[in-house]
ZAMARGU-4260 file (C-alpha; in steps of 0.2 Angstrom, whole numbers, plus 5000, padded with zeros to 4 digits):
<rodrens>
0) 4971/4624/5135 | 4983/4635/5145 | 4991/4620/5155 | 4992/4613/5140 | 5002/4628/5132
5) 5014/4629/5148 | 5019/4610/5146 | 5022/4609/5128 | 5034/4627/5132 | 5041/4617/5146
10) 5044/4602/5133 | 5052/4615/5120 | 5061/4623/5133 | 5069/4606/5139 | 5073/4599/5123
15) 5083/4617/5119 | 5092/4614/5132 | 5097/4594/5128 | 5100/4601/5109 | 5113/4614/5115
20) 5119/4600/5129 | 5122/4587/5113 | 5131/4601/5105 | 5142/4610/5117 | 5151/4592/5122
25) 5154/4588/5103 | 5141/4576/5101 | 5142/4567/5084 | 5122/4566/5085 | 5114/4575/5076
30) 5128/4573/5059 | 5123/4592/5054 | 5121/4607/5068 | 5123/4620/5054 | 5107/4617/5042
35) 5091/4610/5047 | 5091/4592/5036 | 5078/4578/5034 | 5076/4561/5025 | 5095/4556/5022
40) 5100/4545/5008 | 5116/4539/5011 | 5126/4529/4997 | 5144/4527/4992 | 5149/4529/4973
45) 5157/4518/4962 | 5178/4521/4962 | 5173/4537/4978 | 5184/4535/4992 | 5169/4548/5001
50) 5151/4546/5009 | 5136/4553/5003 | 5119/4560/5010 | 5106/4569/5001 | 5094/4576/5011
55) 5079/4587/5011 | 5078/4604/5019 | 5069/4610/5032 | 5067/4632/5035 | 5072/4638/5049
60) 5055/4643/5059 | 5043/4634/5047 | 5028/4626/5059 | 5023/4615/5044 | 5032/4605/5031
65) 5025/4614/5015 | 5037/4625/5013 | 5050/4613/5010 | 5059/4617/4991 | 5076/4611/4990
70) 5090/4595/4993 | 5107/4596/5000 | 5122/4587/4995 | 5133/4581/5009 | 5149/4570/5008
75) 5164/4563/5020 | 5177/4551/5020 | 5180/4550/5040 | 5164/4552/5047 | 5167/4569/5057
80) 5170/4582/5044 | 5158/4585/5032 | 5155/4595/5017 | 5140/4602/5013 | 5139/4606/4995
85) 5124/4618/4995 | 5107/4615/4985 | 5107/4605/4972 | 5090/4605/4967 | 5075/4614/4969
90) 5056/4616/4966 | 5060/4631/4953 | 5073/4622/4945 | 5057/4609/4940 | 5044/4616/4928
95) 5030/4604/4931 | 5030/4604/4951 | 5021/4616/4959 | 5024/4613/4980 | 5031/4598/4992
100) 5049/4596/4991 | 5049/4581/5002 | 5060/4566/5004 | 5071/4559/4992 | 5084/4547/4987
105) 5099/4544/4973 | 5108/4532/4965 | 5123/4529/4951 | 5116/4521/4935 | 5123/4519/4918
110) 5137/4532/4922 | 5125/4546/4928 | 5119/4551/4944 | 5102/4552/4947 | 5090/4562/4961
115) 5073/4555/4963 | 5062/4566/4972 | 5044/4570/4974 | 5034/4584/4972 | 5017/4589/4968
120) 5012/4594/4950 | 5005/4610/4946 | 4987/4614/4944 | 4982/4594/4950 | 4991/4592/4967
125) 4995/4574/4966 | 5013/4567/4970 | 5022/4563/4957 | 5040/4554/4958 | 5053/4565/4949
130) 5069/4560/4941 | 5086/4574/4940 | 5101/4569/4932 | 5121/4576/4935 | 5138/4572/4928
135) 5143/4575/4946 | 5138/4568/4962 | 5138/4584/4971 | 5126/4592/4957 | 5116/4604/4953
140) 5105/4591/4944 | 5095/4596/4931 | 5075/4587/4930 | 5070/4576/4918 | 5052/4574/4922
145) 5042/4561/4932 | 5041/4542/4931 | 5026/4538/4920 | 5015/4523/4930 | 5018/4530/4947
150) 5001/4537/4955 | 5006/4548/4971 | 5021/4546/4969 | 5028/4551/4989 | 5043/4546/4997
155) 5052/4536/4981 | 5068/4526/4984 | 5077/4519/4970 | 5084/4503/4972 | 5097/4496/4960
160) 5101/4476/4961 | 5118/4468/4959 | 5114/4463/4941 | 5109/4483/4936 | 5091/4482/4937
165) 5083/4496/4945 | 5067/4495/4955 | 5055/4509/4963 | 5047/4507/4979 | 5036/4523/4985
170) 5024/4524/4999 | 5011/4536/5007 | 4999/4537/5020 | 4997/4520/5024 | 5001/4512/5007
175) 5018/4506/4999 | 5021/4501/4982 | 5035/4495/4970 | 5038/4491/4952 | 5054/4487/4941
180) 5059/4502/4932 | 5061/4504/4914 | 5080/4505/4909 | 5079/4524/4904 | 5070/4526/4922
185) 5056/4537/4916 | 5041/4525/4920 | 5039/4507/4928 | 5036/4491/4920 | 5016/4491/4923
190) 5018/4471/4925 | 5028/4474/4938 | 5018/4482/4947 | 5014/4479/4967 | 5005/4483/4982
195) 5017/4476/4996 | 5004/4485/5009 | 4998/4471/5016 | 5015/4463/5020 | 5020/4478/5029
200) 5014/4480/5048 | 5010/4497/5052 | 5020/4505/5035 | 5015/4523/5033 | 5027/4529/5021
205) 5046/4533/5016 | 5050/4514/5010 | 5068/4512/5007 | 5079/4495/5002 | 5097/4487/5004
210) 5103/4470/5001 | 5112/4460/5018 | 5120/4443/5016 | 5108/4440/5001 | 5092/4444/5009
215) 5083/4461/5004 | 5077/4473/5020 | 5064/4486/5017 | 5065/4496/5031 | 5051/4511/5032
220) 5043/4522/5046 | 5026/4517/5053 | 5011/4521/5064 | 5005/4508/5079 | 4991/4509/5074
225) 4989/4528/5067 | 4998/4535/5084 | 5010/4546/5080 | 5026/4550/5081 | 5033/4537/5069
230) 5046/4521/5074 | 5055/4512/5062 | 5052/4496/5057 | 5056/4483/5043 | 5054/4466/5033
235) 5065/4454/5023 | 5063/4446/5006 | 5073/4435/4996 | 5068/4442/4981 | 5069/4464/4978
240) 5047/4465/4976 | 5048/4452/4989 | 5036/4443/4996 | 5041/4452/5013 | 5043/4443/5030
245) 5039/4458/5044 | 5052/4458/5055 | 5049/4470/5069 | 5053/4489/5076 | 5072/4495/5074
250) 5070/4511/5081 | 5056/4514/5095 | 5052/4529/5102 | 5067/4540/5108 | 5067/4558/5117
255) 5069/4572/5106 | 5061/4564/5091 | 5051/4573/5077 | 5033/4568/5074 | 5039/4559/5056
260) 5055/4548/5054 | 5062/4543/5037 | 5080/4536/5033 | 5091/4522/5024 | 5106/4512/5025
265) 5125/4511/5019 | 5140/4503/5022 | 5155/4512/5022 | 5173/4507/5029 | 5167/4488/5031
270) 5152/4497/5043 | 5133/4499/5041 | 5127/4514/5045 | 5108/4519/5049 | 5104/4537/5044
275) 5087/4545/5053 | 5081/4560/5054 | 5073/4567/5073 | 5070/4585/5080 | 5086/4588/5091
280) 5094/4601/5084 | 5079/4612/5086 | 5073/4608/5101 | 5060/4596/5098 | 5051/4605/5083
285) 5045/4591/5073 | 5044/4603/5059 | 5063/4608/5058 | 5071/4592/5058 | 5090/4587/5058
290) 5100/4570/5051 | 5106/4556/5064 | 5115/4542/5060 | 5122/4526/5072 | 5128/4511/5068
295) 5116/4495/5061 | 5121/4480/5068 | 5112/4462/5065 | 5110/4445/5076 | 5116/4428/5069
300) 5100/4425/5063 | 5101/4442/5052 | 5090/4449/5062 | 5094/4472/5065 | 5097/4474/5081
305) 5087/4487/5091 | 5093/4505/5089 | 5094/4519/5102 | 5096/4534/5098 | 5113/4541/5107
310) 5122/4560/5107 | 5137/4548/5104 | 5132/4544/5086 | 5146/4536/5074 | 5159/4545/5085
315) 5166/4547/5101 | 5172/4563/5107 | 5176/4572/5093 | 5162/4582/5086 | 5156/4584/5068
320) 5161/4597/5058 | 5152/4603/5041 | 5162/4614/5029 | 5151/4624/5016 | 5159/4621/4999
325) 5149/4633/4986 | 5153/4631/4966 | 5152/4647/4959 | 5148/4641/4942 | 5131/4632/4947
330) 5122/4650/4947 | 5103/4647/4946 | 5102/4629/4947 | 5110/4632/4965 | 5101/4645/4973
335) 5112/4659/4963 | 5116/4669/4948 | 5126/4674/4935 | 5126/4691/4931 | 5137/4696/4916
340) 5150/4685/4918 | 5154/4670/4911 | 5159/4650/4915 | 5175/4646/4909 | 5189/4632/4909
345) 5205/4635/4902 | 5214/4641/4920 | 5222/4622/4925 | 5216/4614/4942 | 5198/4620/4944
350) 5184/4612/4954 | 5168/4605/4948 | 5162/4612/4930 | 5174/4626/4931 | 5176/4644/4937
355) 5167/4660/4934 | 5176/4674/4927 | 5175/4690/4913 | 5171/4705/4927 | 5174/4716/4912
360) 5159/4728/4919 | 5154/4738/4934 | 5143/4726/4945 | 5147/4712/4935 | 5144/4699/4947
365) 5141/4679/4954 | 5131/4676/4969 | 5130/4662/4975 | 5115/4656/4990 | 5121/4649/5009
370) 5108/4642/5017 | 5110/4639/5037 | 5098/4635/5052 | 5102/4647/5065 | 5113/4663/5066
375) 5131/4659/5067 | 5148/4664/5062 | 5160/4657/5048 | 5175/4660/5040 | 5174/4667/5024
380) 5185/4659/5010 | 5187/4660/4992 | 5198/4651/4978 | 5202/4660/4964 | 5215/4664/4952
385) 5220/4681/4945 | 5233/4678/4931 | 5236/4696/4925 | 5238/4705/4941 | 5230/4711/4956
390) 5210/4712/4957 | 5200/4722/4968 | 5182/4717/4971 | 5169/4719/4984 | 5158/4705/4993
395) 5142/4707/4998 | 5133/4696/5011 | 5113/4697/5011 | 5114/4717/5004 | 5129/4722/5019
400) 5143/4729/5011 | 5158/4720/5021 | 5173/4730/5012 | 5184/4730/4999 | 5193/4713/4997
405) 5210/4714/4986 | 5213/4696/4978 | 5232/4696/4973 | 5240/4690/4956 | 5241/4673/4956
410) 5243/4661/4941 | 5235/4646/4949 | 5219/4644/4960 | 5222/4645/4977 | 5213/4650/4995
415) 5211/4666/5001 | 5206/4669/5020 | 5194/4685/5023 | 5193/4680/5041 | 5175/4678/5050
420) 5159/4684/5042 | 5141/4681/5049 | 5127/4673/5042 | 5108/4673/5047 | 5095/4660/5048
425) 5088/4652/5031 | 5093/4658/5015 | 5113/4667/5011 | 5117/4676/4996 | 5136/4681/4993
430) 5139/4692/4979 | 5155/4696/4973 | 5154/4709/4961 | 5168/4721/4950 | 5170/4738/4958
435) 5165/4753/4947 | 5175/4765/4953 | 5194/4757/4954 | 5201/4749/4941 | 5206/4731/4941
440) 5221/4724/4934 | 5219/4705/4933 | 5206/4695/4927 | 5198/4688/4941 | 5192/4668/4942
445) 5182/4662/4955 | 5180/4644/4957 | 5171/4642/4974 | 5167/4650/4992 | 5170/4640/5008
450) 5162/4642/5022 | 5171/4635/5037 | 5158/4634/5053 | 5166/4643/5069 | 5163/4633/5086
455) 5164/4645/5101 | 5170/4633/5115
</rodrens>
C-alpha cells in the first residue's frame, strides 16, 4: 500500500507538471484553464454569429463527483477567447432535486432555450432528467420540472431533427435509452420508447447525437469490458432511434485522462468540432475535470477518424483566453443576491435583462457569485451608468473590503477599470454596496462585472 501511495504521488506530481507545461506555452488544450468544467454541450444558435458550451462544474478539491451543483454558460466566435457567463443553473434553483448536478445538454426549440439536465429527486434518489427554460442563451434558466416517462434519467441529450422533432436519449451504467419527446418536452411518447443497449458495444453512459451527410452518429463513452477509464466510441443509423450500426473507438486512452469521459459534437465556421472533457488541468485528478476540444474529421466512407488528444487543440500558438462576464440582474438564480435594490430598464444600451439600480439605502446592495478553479489574479471591471452625478460605492470580494471605488457621472453605460483584484479557489462573491457614511450624488446602475484573467508570462 505504501509503494502504491508513492506511485500514484509520482503520477499526480507528473501530470502537475504536464498541466502547467500545456499552460505556460499557450496550449489551446484544455479550452478552460480558469474553472474546472466537465460534459461540454456545444451548439450554435439560430441567427448567432458565437459558439456555445454548457458544461458541468466540478469544485475545486472535491475527491468525488457528488458534490457537483451547477452549469456554466460559455460562448465564442473565434475559437481562442471565451466568455464565461457564470452559473446559469443550479441544484437550489430546482425544488424537487435533492443532489447530482451531473451532465447536461441544450438545445433551441420553438423560440426558447432549453437546459436539460439531471439530478436526483429528493427523498427517492432516482435520476430524473430535468428541463430549464430562458429567453436568453446565456441564462439563468429557470426549471420547469422533469420529463415524465424517463426512469433514471442520467446523462440526457436532447436531439432536435431537421423537420423539429425532438428526441431524448439518456443512459447510465451500462444502459442507453431513447424516445421521441412530446412537443411541449415534459414527457416522452411511451410508443416511442427504446433500449438501443444492445446495439451499443461497450456503451456506459453520457449518449449524445448529430446528424453527418444524412446518417445519424451516437457517440457515447464506454467501458471494455467494465475497465475503466472511459474511451469514446460511436454508431451510425439512418434513422434518429436507429437501429444503430457500432462503428468503433474515436478517442482511446490518452495521458492525462480523467476516469469518466463525456462530450458532443458541433460545427462551426464550416468545421466540426469534438468537445471532451479529461483531467489536465488538475493534474490528473479524475474528480476535477476540465473541457477539451479538437477537430472531428471523417474517411470517405463516413467513417470519424481516430482522435488524439493534443495540447495543440483547435489552435496553434495562441492560447485561449476566458473572460468572466457576470449579469448583475441574475441575483439568486446566478449564484447572487439582490438586496434592496431593484432591476430596471429604462437607461438605453443595457445587457442581458437589464441593470440593477435604486442604492437609495446604506448597505443596499448586488452580489453577484465568481466561481474559479485555482487562486489567480483578474482585472476587475464594471459597467455602469450614473446619470445624475458622481457615485461613491464600495466593493467587496469574499468579506475584504478593497476601497472606496468612485464611479463618475456618465449618462450611458460604460467600462470602468479597477485594476487587479484577486480571487480564490471555488466560489466568489462580489458585493457592491451604497456607503452609509458619504453621500452619493448619482443614481448608480450596474449592468455587469467583468472579470478579465491575468496571464503572468
Amino acid at each position: 500500500m505504501i509503494m502504491e501511495s508513492l506511485i500514484r504521488k509520482r503520477e499526480i506530481i507528473s501530470y502537475l507538471i504536464m498541466g502547467l507545461f500545456m499552460i505556460t506555452t499557450h496550449a489551446q488544450n484544455p479550452i478552460f484553464t480558469h474553472v474546472f468544467t466537465a460534459d461540454p454541450s456545444p451548439h450554435v444558435w439560430p441567427n448567432d454569429d458565437r459558439l456555445w458550451v454548457y458544461t458541468s462544474h466540478d469544485e475545486p478539491g472535491s475527491n468525488n463527483h457528488y458534490g457537483m451543483t451547477g452549469y456554466h454558460a460559455f460562448s465564442t466566435t473565434d475559437l481562442v477567447n471565451w466568455t464565461d457567463h457564470g452559473r446559469i443553473l443550479h441544484l437550489e434553483n430546482v425544488e424537487w432535486a435533492e443532489s447530482h448536478a451531473w451532465a447536461m445538454d441544450a438545445a433551441y426549440y420553438r423560440g426558447k432555450y432549453y437546459l436539460i439536465y439531471c439530478m436526483k429527486e429528493a427523498g427517492i434518489g432516482l435520476f430524473r432528467t430535468g428541463i430549464a427554460r430562458s429567453d436568453f442563451p446565456e441564462g439563468p434558466f429557470t426549471d420547469l420540472g422533469y420529463v415524465k416517462g424517463v426512469e433514471f434519467g442520467q446523462d440526457p441529450a436532447l436531439f432536435i431533427d431537421d423537420d423539429g422533432t425532438p428526441y431524448l436519449f439518456w443512459g447510465h451504467d451500462r444502459k442507453c435509452f431513447a424516445a421521441e419527446l412530446n412537443e411541449d418536452l415534459m414527457s416522452i411518447k411511451p410508443e416511442t420508447y427504446i433500449d438501443l443497449t444492445s446495439q451499443l458495444t461497450h456503451v456506459f453512459e453520457g449518449p449524445w447525437v448529430h446528424k453527418y451527410q444524412g446518417k445519424y452518429y451516437l457517440t457515447y463513452p464506454g467501458l471494455t469490458p467494465r475497465r475503466w477509464p472511459e474511451k469514446m466510441f460511436y454508431a451510425v443509423a439512418d434513422k434518429p432511434l436507429g437501429p444503430y450500426e457500432f462503428k468503433d473507438v474515436f478517442i482511446d486512452d490518452f495521458e492525462g485522462q480523467s476516469g469518466t469521459n463525456h462530450g458532443g459534437t458541433v460545427t462551426y465556421k464550416g468545421k466540426d468540432i469534438m468537445f471532451y472533457h479529461s483531467a489536465w488541468l488538475s493534474g490528473g485528478l479524475s474528480e476535477t475535470r476540465s473541457v477539451m476540444a479538437d477537430y472531428l474529421e471523417y474517411d470517405k466512407n463516413g467513417d470519424i477518424i481516430p482522435i488524439v488528444p493534443s495540447k495543440k487543440g483547435l489552435g496553434n500558438a495562441k492560447r485561449t483566453k476566458t473572460t468572466l462576464l457576470l449579469e448583475a440582474e441574475n441575483g439568486f438564480a446566478a449564484g447572487g443576491e439582490l438586496y434592496n435594490v431593484i432591476v430596471d430598464t429604462w437607461i438605453e444600451g443595457y445587457s442581458g435583462k437589464g441593470y440593477v439600480t435604486n442604492f437609495d439605502n446604506p448597505y443596499d446592495h448586488v452580489s453577484i457569485l465568481a466561481q474559479v478553479a485555482k487562486p489567480a489574479k483578474y482585472r476587475f471591471i464594471v459597467r455602469y451608468a450614473s446619470p445624475d452625478g458622481e457615485s461613491n460605492h464600495d466593493i467587496l470580494i469574499n468579506s475584504h473590503q478593497y476601497r472606496e471605488f468612485v464611479f463618475p457621472e456618465s449618462d450611458v453605460f460604460r467600462e470602468i477599470d479597477f485594476g487587479i483584484v484577486e480571487l480564490k479557489a471555488g466560489d466568489n462573491l462580489l458585493r457592491i454596496f451604497k456607503r452609509n457614511w458619504k453621500p452619493s450624488q448619482g443614481d448608480l446602475a450596474i449592468d455587469y462585472i467583468k472579470l478579465e484573467q491575468v496571464f503572468e508570462d
